[in-house]
C-alpha positions as CSV (number, residue, x, y, z in Angstrom):
1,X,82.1,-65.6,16.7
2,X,85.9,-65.8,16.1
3,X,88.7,-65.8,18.9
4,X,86.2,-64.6,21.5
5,X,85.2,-62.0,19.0
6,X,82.5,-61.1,18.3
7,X,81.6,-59.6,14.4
8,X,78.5,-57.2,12.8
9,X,77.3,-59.5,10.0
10,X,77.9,-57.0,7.2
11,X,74.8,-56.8,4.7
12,X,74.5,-53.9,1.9
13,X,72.6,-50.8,3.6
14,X,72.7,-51.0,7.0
15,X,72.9,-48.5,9.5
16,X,75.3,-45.8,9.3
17,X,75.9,-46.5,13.3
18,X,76.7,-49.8,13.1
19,X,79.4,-49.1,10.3
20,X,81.1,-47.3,13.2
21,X,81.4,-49.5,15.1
22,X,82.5,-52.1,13.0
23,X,85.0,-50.0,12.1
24,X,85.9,-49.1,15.6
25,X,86.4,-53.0,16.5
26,X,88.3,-53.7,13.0
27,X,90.8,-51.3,14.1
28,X,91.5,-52.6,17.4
29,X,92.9,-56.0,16.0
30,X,95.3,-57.2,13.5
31,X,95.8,-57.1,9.9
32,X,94.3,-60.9,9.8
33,X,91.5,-60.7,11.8
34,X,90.5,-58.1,9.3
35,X,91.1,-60.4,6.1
36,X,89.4,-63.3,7.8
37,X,86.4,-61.5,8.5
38,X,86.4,-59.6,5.2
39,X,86.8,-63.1,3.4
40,X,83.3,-63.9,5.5
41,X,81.4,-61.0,4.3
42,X,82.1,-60.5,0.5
43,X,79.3,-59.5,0.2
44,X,79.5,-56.4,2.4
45,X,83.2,-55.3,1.1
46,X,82.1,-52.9,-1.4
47,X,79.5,-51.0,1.2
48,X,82.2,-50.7,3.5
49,X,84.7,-49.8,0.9
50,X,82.4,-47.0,-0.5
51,X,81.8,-45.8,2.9
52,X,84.8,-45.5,4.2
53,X,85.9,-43.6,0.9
54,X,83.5,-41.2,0.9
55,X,83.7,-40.7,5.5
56,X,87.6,-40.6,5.9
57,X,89.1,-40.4,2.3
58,X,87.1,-38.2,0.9
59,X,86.5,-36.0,3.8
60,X,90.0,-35.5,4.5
61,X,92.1,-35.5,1.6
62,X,89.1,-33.1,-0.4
63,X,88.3,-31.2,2.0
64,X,91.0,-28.3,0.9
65,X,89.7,-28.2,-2.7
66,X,86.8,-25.9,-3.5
67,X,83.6,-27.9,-4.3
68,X,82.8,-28.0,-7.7
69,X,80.5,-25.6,-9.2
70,X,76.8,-26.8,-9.5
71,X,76.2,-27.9,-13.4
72,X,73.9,-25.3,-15.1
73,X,70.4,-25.3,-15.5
74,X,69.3,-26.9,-18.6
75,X,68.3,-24.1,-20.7
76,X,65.3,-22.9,-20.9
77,X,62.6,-24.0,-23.4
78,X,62.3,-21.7,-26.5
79,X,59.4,-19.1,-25.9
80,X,56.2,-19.5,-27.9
81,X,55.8,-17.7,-31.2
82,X,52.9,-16.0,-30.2
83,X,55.0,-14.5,-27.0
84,X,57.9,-14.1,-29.4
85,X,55.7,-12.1,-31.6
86,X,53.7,-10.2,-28.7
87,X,57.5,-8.9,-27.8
88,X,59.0,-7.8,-30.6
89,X,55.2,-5.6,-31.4
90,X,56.0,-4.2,-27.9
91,X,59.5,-2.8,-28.9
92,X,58.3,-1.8,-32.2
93,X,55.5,0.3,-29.9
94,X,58.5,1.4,-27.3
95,X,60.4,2.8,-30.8
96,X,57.5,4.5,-32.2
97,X,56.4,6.6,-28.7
98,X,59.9,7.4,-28.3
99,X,60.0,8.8,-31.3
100,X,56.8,10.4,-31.6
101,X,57.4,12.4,-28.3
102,X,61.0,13.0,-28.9
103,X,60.4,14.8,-32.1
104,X,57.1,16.2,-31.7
105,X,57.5,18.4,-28.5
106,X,60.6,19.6,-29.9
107,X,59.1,20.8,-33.3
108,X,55.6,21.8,-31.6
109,X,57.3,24.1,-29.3
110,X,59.4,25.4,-31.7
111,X,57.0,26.2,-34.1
112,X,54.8,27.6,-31.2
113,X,57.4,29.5,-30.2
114,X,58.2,31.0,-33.9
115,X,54.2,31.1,-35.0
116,X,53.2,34.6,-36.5
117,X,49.8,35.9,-34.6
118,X,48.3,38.7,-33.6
119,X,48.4,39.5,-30.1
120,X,50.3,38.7,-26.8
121,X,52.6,35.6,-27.0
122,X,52.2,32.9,-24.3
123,X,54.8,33.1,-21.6
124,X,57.4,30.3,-21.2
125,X,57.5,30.8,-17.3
126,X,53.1,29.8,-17.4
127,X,53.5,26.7,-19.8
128,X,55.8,25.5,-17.6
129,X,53.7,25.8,-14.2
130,X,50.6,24.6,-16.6
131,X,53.1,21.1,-17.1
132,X,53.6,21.1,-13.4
133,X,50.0,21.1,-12.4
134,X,49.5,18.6,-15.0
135,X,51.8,16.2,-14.2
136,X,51.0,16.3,-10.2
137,X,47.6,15.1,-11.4
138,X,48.4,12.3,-13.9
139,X,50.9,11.3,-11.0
140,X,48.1,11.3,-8.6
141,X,46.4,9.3,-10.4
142,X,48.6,6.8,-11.1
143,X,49.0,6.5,-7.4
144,X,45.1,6.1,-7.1
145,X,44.9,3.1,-9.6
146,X,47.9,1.8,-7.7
147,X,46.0,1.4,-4.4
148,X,42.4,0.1,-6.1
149,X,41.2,3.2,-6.3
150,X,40.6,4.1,-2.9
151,X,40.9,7.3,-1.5
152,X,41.3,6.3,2.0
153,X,44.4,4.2,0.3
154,X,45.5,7.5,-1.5
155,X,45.3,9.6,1.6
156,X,47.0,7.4,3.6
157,X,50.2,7.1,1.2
158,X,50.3,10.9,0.5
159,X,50.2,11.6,4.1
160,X,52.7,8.7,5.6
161,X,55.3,9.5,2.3
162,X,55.3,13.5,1.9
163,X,53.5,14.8,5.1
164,X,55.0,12.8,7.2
165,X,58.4,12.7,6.5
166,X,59.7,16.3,5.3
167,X,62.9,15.3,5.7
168,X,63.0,13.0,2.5
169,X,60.8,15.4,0.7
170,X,63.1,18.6,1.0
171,X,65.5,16.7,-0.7
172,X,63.4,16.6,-3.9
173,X,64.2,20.6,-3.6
174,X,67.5,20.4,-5.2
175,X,66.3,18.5,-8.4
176,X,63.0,20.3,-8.6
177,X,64.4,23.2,-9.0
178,X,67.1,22.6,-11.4
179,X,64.3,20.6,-13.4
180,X,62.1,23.8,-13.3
181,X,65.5,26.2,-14.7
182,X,65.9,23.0,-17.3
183,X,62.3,23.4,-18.6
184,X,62.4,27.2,-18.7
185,X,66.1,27.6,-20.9
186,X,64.3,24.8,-23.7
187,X,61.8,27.3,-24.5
188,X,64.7,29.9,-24.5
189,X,66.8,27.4,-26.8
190,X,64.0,26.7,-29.4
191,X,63.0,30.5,-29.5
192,X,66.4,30.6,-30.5
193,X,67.8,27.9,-32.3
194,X,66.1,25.8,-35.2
195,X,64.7,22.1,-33.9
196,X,67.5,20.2,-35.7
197,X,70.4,22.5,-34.2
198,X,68.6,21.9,-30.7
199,X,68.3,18.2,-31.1
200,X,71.6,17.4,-31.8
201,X,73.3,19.8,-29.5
202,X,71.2,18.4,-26.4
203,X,72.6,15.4,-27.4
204,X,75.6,16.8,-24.9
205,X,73.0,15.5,-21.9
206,X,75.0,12.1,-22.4
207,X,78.4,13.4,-22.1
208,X,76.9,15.7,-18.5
209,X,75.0,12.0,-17.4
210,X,77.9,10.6,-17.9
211,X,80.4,12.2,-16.0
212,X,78.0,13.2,-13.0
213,X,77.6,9.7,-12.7
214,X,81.3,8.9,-12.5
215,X,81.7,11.6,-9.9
216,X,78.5,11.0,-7.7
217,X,77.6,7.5,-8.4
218,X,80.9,6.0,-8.3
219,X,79.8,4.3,-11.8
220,X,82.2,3.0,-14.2
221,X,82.7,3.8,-17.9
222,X,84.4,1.1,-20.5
223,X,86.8,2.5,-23.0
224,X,83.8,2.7,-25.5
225,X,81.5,4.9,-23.4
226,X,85.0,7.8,-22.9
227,X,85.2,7.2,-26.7
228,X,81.8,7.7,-28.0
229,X,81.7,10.6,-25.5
230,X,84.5,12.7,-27.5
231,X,82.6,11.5,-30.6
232,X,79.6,13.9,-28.9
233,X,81.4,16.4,-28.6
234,X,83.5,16.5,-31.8
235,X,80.2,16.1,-33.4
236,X,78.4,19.0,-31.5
237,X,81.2,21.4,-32.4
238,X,80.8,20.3,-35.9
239,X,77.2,21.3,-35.6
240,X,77.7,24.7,-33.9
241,X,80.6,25.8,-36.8
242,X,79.9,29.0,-38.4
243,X,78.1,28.8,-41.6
244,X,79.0,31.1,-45.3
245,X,75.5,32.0,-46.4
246,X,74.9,35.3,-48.3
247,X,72.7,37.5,-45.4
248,X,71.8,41.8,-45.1
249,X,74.8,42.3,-42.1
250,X,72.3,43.3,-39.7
251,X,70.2,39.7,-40.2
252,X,73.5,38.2,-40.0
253,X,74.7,39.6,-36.5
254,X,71.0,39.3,-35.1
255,X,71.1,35.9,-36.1
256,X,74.3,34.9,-34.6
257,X,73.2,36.5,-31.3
258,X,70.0,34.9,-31.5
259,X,72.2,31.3,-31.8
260,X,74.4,32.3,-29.5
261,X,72.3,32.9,-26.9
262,X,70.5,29.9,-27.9
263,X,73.2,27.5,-27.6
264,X,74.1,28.8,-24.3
265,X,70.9,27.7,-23.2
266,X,71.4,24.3,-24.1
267,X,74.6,24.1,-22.3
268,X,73.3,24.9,-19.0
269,X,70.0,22.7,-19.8
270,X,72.4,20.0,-20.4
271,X,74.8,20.5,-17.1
272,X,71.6,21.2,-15.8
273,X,69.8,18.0,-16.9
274,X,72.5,15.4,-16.0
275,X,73.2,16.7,-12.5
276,X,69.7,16.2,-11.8
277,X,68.9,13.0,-13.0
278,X,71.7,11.3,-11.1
279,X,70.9,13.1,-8.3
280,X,67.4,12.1,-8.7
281,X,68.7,8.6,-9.5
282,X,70.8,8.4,-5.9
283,X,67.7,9.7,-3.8
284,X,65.2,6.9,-5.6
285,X,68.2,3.9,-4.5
286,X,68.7,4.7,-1.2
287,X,64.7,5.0,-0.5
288,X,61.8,2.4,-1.7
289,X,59.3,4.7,-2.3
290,X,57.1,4.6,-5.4
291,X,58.6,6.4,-8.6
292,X,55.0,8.4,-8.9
293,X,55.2,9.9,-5.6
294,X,58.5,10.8,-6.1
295,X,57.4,12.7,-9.1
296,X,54.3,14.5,-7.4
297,X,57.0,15.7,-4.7
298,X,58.8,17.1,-7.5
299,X,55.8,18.3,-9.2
300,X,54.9,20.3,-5.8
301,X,58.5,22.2,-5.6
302,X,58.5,22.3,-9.4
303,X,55.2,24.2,-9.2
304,X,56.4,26.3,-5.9
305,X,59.7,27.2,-7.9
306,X,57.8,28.0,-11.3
307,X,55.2,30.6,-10.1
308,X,57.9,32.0,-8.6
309,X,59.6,32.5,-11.7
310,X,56.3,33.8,-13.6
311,X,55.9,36.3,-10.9
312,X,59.5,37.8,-10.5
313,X,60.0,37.8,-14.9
314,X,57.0,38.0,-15.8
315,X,54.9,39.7,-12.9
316,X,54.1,42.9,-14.9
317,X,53.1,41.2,-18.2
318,X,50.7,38.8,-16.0
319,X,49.3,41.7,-14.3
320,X,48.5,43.2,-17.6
321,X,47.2,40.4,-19.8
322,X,46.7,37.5,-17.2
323,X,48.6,34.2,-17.0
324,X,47.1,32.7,-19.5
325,X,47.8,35.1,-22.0
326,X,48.1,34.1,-25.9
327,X,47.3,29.7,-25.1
328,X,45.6,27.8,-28.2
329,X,45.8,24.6,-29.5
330,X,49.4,24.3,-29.8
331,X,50.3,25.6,-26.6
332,X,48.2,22.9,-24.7
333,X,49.8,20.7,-26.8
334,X,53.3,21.8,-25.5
335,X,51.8,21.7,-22.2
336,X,50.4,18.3,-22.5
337,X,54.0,16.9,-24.1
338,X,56.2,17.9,-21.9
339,X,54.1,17.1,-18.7
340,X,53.1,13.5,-19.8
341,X,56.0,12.9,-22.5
342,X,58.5,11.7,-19.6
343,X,55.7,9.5,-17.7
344,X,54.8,8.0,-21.2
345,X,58.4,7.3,-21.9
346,X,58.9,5.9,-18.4
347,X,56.3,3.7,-19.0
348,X,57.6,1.9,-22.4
349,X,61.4,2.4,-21.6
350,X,61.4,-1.0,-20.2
351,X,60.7,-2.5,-23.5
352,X,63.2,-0.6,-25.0
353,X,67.2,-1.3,-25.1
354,X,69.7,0.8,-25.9
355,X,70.1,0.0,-29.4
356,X,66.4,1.0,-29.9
357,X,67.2,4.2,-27.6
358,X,69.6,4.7,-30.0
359,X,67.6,4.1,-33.1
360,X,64.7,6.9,-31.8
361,X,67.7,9.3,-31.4
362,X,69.0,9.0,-34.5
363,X,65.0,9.1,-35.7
364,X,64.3,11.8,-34.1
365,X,67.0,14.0,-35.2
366,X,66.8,12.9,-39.0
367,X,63.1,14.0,-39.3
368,X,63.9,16.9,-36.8
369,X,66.1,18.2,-40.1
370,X,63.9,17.0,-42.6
371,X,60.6,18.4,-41.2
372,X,62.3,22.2,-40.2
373,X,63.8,22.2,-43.5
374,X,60.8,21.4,-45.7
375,X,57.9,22.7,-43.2
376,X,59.2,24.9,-41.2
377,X,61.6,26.1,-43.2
378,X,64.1,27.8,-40.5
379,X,66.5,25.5,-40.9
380,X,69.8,25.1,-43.9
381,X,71.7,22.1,-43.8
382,X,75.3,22.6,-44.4
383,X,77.6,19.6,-45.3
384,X,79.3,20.2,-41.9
385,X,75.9,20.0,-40.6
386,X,75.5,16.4,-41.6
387,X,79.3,15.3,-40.7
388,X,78.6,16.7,-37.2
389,X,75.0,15.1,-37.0
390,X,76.2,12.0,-38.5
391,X,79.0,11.6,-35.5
392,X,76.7,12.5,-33.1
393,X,74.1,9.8,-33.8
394,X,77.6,7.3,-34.5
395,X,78.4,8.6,-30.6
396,X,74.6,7.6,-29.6
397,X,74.4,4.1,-30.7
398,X,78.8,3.5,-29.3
399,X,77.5,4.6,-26.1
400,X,75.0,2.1,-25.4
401,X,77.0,-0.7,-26.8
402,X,77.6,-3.3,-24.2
403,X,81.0,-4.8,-25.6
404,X,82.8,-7.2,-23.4
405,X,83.8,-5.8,-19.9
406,X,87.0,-4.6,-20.4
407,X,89.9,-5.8,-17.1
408,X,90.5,-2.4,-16.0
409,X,87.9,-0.3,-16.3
410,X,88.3,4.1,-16.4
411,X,87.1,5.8,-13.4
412,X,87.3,9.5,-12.8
């Protein structure tokens, strides 16, 4: 008690409240009163200093600058060599299966396509239904594993996703049918063209991607993406120049035709296979539903638009000699590639980045070239050949390198 007044006795970590009003009364006096009083409680000087620093000092003067940014994590602990190990087998694994189906359905349905035989040759327009069917049932059953196997579980889905909402299932019509047209000009191409011709120039799917995804997706492409694109195509071109090679006239102009018509195919498979994959892209980010039943709704149209086809092309031939007319082994095996390939690759493209993309591109086209040279023997490799292929693959790996984001990226 001083002059009638009366003080808090100050002690380190009391009450915020009584702080307060300490302050309060400290404030309503003079400079000496506060010395005095300060001199009586040294001890409580440097929790009322710190306090008041951090309540009216603080507060006011800082309270313009941005807070600092939190410090970073510490890093994370180094992964154990066995999950190190169990990694790196799964992108060896991801590298093989992309190559394996890349290549393989290309040569298989090329050399089923070019195989001598007696008898009627399988229609394209059938194979392709045949993939349809097959992938609406490997898709089904993906969807049954998905909900415990239960087929109340799997009734209930189907029903609630594609019965029940036709809206969001007519808009699978778009893509299913350009996928169906897609499917139907490869076997046209490979009838056509030799596999390594085919696998280089449907390397132009990248440059189509690319720019429907500028236009519809609003996407953005670095200076390296625009530069490996006119790589593509300065490497297609390459690949599609005229050859010298000694040849009876009439072998010469029916092969020329032949390629012509074969590269034209490509073209629109191309145009035809970026628009709808980024349209197909769009429709799976605005909804949530599950990629597989996504895929049976395409397999449903896909199958609706492919029996049309074998019925208006090839009616009179599948009237004759049924719709199943000249299958074996290899055909099946066609079937089975191109229905399951794209699920399989689904599947172990999360393991894969782009540099290995880019490695089972350049894979698949090198033994592509080597196997049609030496087995099936359709196929001479000009020096041009190998410049073009050789900027093409260059224009693969550019495109999937992820350089430093450049300030102002191009945008169509």
């Amino acid at each position: 008690m001083k002059d009638g007044i009366q003080y808090p006795s100050v002690r380190t970590g009391f009450r915020e409240e009584r702080m307060t009003e300490a302050y309060r009364r400290l404030t309503r006096h003079g400079p000496l009163l506060h010395i005095c009083w300060l001199a009586d409680n040294l001890r409580g000087l440097v929790s009322i200093t710190t306090w008041l620093s951090s309540r009216y000092v603080l507060g006011t003067c800082c309270a313009s600058r941005k807070p600092s940014p939190p410090a970073p994590p510490p890093a994370a602990s180094r992964a154990p060599p066995a999950v190190v190990m169990a990694s790196s087998r799964l992108k060896y694994v991801s590298l093989g299966v992309l190559v394996l189906q890349t290549t393989t359905l290309v040569l298989t349905m090329r050399y089923s396509r070019t195989l001598p035989g007696e008898g009627p040759r399988y229609l394209a327009s059938s194979a392709v239904v045949s993939a349809e069917l097959l992938k609406i049932l490997a898709c089904t059953l993906l969807v049954f594993k998905e909900h415990s196997y239960s087929p109340r579980g799997l009734n209930r889905v189907l029903t609630e996703e594609i019965v029940n909402k036709p809206m969001e299932t007519l808009k699978l019509a778009i893509p299913s049918g350009i996928y169906t047209l897609q499917n139907n000009l490869l076997y046209v191409a490979l009838s056509n063209l030799d596999a390594a011709t085919y696998q280089v120039t449907y390397q132009l799917k990248i440059l189509t991607t690319a720019l429907f995804s500028v236009s519809m997706l609003g996407r953005r492409l670095g200076v390296y993406q625009w530069l490996s694109l006119l790589i593509l195509m300065a490497g297609v071109a390459l690949v599609q120049w005229p050859s010298e090679s000694p040849a009876v006239p009439e072998q010469k102009q029916l092969s020329a035709g032949s390629q012509f018509v074969g590269v034209v195919a490509v073209l629109v498979a191309c145009c035809s296979s970026g628009f709808a994959g980024v349209y197909f892209e769009k429709i799976l980010k605005e909804t949530k539903q599950s990629v597989w039943v996504r895929n049976i709704q395409l397999g449903l149209f896909g199958l609706v638009f492919g029996l049309m086809g074998v019925f208006v092309y090839d009616g009179e031939r599948v009237r004759e000699s049924g719709m199943f007319q000249g299958y074996n082994g290899i055909t099946w095996t066609v079937v089975a590639l191109q229905a399951l390939g794209g699920l399989v690759i689904a599947a172990v493209i999360k393991y894969a980045d782009n540099i290995l993309k880019g490695f089972a591109t350049s894979l698949s086209i090198i033994l592509s070239t080597l196997i049609s040279y030496f087995w099936l023997q359709d196929f001479d490799p000009t020096s041009v050949f190998f410049l073009g292929a050789v900027l093409v693959i260059a224009a693969t790996f550019l495109y999937g390198y992820e350089g430093k984001p450049s300030p102002n990226p191009s945008r169509a």
